[in-house]
MDAnalysis code that builds the backbone (N, CA, C; Angstrom):
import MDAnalysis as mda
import numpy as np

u = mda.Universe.empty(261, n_residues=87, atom_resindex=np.repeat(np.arange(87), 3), trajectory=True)
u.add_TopologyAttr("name", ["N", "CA", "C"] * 87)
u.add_TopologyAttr("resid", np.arange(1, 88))
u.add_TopologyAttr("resname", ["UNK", "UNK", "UNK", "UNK", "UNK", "UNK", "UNK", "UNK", "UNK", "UNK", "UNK", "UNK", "UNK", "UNK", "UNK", "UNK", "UNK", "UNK", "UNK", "UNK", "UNK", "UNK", "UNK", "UNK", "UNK", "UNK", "UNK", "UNK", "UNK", "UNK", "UNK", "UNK", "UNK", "UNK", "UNK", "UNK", "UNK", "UNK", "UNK", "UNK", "UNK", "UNK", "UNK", "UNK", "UNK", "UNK", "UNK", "UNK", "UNK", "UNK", "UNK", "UNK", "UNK", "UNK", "UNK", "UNK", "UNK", "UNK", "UNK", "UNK", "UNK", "UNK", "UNK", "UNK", "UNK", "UNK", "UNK", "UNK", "UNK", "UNK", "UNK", "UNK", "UNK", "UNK", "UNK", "UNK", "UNK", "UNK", "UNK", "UNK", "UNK", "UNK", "UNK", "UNK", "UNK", "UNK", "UNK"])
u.atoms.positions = np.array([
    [0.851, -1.163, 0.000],
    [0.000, 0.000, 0.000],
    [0.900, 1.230, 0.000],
    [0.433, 2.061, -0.368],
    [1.412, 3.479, -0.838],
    [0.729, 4.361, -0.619],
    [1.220, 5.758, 0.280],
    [0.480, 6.578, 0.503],
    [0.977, 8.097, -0.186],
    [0.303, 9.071, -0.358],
    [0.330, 10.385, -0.700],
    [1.100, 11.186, -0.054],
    [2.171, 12.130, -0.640],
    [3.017, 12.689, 0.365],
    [1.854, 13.739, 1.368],
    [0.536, 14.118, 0.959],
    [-0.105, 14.435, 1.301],
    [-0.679, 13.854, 2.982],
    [-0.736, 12.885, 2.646],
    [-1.367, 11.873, 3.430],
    [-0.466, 11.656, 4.745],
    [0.902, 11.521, 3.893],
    [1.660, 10.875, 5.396],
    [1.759, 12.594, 5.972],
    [1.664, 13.849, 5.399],
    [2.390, 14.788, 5.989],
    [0.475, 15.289, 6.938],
    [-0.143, 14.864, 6.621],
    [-1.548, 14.651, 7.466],
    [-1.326, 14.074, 8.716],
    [-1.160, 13.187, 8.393],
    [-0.853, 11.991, 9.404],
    [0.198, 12.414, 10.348],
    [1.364, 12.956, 10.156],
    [2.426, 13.287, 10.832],
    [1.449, 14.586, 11.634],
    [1.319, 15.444, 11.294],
    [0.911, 16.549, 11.872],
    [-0.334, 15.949, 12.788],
    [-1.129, 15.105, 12.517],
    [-1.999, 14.651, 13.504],
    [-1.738, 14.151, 14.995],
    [-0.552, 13.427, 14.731],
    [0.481, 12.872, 15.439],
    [1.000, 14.029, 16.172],
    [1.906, 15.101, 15.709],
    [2.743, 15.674, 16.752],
    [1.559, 17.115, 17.391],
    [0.127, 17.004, 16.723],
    [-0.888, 17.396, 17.432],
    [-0.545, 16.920, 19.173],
    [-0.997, 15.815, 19.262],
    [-1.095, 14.633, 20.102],
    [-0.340, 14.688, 21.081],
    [0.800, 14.664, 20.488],
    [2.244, 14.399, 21.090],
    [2.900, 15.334, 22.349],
    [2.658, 16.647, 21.292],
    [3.052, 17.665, 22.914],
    [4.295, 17.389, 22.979],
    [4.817, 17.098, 22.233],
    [6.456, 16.930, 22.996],
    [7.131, 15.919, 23.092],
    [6.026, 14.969, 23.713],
    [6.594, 13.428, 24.540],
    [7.062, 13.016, 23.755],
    [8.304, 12.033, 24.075],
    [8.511, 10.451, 23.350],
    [8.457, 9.814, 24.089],
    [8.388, 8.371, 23.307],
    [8.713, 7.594, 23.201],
    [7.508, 6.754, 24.109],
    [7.106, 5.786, 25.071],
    [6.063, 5.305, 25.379],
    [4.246, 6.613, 25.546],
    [4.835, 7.553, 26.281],
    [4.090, 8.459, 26.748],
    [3.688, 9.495, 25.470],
    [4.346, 9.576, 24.436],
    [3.930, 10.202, 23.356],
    [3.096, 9.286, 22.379],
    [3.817, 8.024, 22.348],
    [2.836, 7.283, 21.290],
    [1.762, 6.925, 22.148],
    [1.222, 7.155, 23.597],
    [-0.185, 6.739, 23.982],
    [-0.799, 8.304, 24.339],
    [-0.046, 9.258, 24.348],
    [-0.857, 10.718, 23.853],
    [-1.571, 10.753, 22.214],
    [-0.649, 9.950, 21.859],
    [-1.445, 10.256, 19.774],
    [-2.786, 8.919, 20.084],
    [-2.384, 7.996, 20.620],
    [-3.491, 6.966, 20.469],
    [-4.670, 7.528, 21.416],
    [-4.628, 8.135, 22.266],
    [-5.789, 8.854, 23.158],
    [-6.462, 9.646, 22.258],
    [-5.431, 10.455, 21.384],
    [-5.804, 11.619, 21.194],
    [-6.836, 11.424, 19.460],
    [-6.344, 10.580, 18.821],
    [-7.063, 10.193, 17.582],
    [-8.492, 9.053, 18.340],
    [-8.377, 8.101, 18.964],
    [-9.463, 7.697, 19.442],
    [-10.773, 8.921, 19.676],
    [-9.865, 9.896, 20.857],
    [-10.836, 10.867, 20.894],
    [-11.448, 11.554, 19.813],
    [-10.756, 11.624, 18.698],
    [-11.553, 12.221, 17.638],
    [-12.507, 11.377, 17.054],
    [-12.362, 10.288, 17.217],
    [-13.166, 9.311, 16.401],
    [-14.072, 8.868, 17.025],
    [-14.176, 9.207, 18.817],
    [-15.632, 8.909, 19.465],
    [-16.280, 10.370, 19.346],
    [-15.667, 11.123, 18.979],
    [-16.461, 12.494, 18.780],
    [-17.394, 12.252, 17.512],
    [-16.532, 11.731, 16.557],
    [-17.417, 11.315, 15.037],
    [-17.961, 10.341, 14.887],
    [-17.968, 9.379, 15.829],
    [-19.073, 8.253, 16.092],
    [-20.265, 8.911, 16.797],
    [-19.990, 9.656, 17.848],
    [-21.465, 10.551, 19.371],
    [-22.092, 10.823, 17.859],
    [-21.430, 11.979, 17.094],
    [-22.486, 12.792, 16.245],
    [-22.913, 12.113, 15.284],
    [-22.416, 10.924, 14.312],
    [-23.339, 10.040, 14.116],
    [-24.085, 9.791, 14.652],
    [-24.142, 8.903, 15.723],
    [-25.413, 7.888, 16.494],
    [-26.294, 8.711, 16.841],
    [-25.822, 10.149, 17.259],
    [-26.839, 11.312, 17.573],
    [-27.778, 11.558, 16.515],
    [-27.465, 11.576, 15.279],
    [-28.002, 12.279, 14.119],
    [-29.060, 10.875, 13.829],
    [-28.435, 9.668, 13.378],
    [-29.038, 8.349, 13.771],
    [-30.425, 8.547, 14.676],
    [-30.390, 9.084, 15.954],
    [-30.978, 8.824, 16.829],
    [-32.061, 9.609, 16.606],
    [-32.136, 11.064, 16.139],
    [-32.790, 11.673, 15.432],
    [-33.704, 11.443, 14.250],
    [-33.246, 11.037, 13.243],
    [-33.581, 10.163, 12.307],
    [-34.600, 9.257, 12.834],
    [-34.109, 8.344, 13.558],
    [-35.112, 6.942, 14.259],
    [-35.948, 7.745, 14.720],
    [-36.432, 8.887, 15.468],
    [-37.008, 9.106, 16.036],
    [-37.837, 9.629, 15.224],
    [-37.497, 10.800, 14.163],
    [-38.718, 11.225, 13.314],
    [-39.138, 9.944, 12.460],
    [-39.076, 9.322, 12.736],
    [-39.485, 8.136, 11.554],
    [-40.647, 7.013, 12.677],
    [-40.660, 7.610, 13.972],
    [-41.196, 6.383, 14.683],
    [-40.921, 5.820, 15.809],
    [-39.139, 6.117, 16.164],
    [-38.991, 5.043, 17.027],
    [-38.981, 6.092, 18.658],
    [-39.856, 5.501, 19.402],
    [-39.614, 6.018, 20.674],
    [-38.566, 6.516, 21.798],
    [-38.708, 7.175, 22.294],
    [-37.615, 7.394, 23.737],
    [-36.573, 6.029, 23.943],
    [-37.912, 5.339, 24.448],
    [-37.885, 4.248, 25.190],
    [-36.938, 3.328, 24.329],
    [-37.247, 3.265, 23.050],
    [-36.458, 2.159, 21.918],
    [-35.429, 2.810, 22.244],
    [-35.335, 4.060, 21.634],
    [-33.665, 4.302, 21.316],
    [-32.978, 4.640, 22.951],
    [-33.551, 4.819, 23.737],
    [-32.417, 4.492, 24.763],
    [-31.938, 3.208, 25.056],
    [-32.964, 2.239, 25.381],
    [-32.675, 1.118, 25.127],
    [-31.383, 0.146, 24.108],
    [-31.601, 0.816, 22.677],
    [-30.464, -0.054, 21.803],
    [-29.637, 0.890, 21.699],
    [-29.099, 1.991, 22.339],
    [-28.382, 3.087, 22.370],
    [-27.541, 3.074, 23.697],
    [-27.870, 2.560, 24.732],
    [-27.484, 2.375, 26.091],
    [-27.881, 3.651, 26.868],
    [-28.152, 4.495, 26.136],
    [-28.106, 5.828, 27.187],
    [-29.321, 5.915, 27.727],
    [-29.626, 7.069, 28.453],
    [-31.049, 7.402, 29.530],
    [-31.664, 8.279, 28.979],
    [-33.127, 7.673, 28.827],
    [-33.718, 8.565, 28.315],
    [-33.757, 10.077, 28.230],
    [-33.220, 10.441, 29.229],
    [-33.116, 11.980, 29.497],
    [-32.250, 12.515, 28.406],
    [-31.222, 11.645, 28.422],
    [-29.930, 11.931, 27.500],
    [-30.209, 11.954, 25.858],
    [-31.604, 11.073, 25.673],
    [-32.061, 10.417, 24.504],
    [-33.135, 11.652, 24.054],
    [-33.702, 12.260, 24.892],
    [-34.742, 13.092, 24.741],
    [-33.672, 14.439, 24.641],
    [-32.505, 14.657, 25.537],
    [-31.788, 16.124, 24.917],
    [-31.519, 16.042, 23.588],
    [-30.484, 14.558, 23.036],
    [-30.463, 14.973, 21.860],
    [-31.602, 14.928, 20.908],
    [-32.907, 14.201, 20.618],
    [-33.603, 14.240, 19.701],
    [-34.550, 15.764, 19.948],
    [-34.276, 16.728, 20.891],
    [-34.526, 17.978, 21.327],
    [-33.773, 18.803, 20.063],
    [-32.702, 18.342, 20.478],
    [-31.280, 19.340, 19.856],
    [-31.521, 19.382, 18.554],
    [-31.131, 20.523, 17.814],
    [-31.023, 20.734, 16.475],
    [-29.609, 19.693, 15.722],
    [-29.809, 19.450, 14.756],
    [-28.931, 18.372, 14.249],
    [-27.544, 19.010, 14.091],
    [-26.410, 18.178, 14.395],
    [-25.211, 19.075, 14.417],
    [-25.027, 19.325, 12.558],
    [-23.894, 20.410, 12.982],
    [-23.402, 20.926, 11.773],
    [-22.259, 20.241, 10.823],
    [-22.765, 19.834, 9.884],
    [-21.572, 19.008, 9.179],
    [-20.501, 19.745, 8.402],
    [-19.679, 19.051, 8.835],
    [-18.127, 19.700, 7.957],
    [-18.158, 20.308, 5.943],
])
């Protein structure tokens, strides 16, 4: 597989985002915290938008907290909330 000088110089900069400085054990588990975290941020606003969706279409509180894990309260702010803003 072969990547874009684009790509790796993405990638690098994502990385010393992360990094802060550190090496070596403590820097490579600052970049792995730190990209996870972006990617449960872009999973929440999926399942959020998801959850929205299900809901104008039918599906109750009760369902989507249920196959969602969260509490209804939590289930009722976001299908409250205006849909986030996409990139």
């Amino acid at each position: 597989m072969s990547y874009s000088d684009a790509e790796v110089f993405a990638a690098n900069s994502a990385m010393d985002k992360y990094r802060s400085g550190e090496e070596g054990e403590a820097g490579t588990a600052l970049v792995v915290v730190g990209l996870c975290a972006e990617r449960a941020a872009k999973e929440m606003g999926i399942r959020d938008d998801m959850i929205r969706v299900a809901h104008r279409a039918g599906a109750s509180i009760r369902q989507l907290a249920d196959v969602s894990g969260l509490g209804r309260k939590t289930v009722t702010a976001i299908v409250s909330s205006e849909a986030r803003l996409h990139d």
